[in-house]
C-alpha distance (Angstrom), angle and dihedral (degrees) to the residues before:
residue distance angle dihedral
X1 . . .
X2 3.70 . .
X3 3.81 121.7 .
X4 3.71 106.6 -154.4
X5 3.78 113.1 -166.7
X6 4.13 131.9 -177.9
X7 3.53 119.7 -127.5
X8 3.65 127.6 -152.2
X9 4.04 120.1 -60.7
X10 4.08 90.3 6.7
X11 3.60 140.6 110.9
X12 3.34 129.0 -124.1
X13 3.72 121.1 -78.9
X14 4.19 100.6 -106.2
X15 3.50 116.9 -123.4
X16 4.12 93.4 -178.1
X17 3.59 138.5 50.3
X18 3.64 80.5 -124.7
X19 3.56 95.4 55.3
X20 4.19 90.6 63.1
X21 3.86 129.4 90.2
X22 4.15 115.3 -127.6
X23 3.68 96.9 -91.2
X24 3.57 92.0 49.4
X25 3.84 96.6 51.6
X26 3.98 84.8 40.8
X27 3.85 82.6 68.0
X28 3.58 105.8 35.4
X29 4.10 96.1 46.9
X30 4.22 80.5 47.0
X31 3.92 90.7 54.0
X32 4.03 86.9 51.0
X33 2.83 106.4 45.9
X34 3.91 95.4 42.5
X35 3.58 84.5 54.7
X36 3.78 103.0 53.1
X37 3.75 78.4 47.6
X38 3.60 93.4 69.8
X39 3.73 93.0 33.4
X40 3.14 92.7 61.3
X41 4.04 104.4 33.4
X42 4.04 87.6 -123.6
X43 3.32 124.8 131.4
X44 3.84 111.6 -165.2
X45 3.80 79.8 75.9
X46 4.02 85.1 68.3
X47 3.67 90.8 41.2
X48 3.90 91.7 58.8
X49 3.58 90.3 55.2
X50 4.02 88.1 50.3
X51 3.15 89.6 41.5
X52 4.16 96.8 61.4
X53 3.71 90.8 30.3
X54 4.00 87.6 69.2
X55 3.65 91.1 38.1
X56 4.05 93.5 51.1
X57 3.97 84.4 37.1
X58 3.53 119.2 16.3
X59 3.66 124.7 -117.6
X60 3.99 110.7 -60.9
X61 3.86 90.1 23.8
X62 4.00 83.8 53.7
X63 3.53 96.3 43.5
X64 3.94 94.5 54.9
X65 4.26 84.7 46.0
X66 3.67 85.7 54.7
X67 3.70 103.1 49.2
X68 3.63 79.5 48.2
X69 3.24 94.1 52.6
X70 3.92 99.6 42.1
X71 3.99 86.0 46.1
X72 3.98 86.9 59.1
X73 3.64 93.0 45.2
X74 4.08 102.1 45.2
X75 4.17 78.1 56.2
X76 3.54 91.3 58.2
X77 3.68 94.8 37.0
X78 3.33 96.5 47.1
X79 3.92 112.4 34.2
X80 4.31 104.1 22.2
X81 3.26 114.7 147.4
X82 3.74 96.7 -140.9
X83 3.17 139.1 11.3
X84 3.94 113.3 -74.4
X85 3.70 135.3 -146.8
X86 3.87 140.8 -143.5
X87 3.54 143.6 164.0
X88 3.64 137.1 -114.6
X89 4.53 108.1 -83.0
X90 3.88 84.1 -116.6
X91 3.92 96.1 43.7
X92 4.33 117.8 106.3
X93 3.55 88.8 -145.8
X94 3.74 123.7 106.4
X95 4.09 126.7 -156.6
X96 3.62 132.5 -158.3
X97 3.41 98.7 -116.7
X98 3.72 90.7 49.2
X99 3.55 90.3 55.2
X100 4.33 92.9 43.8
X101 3.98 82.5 61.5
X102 3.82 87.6 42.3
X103 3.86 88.5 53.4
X104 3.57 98.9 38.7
X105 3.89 95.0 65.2
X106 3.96 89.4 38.4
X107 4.20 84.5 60.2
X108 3.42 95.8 41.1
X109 4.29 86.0 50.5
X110 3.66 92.2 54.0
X111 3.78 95.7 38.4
X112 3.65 101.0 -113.7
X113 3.79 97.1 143.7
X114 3.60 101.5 168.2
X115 3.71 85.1 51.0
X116 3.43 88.4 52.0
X117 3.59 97.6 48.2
X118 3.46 95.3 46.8
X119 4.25 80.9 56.0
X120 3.69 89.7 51.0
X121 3.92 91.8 47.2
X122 3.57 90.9 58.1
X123 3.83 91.3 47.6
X124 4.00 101.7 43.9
X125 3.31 152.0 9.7
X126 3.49 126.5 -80.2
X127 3.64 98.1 -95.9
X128 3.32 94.3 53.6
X129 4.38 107.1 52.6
X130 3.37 88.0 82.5
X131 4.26 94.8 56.9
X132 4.09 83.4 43.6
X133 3.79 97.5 53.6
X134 3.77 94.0 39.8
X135 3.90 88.7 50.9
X136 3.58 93.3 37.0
X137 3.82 94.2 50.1
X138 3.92 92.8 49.2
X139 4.14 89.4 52.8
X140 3.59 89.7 39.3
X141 4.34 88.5 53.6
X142 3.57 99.3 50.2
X143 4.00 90.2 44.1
X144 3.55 94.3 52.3
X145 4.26 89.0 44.6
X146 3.94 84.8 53.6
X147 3.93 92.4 52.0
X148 3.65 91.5 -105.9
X149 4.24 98.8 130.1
X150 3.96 109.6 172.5
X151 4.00 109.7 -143.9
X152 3.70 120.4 -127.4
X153 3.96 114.9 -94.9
X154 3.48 136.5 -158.1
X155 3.69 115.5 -140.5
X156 4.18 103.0 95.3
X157 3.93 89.3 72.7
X158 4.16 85.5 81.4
X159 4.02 97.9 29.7
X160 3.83 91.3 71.2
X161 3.79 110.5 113.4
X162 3.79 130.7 -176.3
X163 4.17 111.2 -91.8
X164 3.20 93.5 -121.8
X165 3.39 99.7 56.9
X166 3.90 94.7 56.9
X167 3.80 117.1 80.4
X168 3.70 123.5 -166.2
X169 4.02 112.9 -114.9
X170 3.56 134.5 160.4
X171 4.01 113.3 -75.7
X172 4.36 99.7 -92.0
X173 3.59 99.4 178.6
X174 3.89 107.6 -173.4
């Protein structure tokens, strides 16, 4: 069983949909439904994410969130070092990896890089941190411009997991 502690000057890690703020469900419904997107090779998934970017951002601000966005995502797609899960957008329930990505752009908002990078490390490979904090960073700049600020959570404190015990493998979200 998992111990989950707080540290200092954060939040609680979330263990609900309920338990979020806007701009954090804004990026964990986006992660979702991206993913089920590529699960399932259909694209109106995408388009719902572009679809509340512009709404939350307008249309170049959301553009530059969603090449953010889809620069984060190809990363995790592309280079995870195990396979990651999600939930359903209209599920309560709330993963660890959906929270990692959640925690990742709240680091890179509040320019804690080597927490961030120690996010991204967790996520991907090592060629690939770089592509997550660069895409993470962009998202996390137009948020924070648009008044969306992500707090800090606990939760990574008990993700960490010995190098050698993570493998890189294609991104199988289920």
């Amino acid at each position: 069983m998992r111990a989950f502690f707080t540290p200092p000057n954060m939040a609680p890690r979330p263990t609900s949909m309920d338990d979020l703020d806007a701009a954090e469900r804004l990026i964990v419904w986006s992660f979702r439904r991206w993913v089920i997107g590529l699960r399932e090779n259909r694209a109106e998934h995408w388009s719902f994410v572009w679809n509340e970017f512009t709404r939350q951002f307008g249309a170049g601000a959301g553009k530059e969130a969603l090449s953010g966005f889809a620069a984060l995502m190809k990363g995790v797609q592309c280079y995870a070092r195990r396979t990651l899960h999600y939930h359903q957008p209209c599920c309560p329930c709330l993963g660890d990896d959906e929270v990692s990505v959640m925690r990742l752009v709240a680091a890179c908002q509040s320019q804690q890089l080597l927490r961030a990078r120690s996010i991204a490390e967790w996520l991907v490979a090592p060629e690939a941190v770089g592509e997550l904090l660069q895409g993470g960073t962009q998202l996390a700049h137009i948020m924070r411009k648009h008044a969306l600020i992500l707090p800090q959570r606990a939760g990574g404190e008990v993700l960490e997991a010995p190098a050698a015990q993570l493998q890189t493998a294609s991104a199988t979200i289920h």
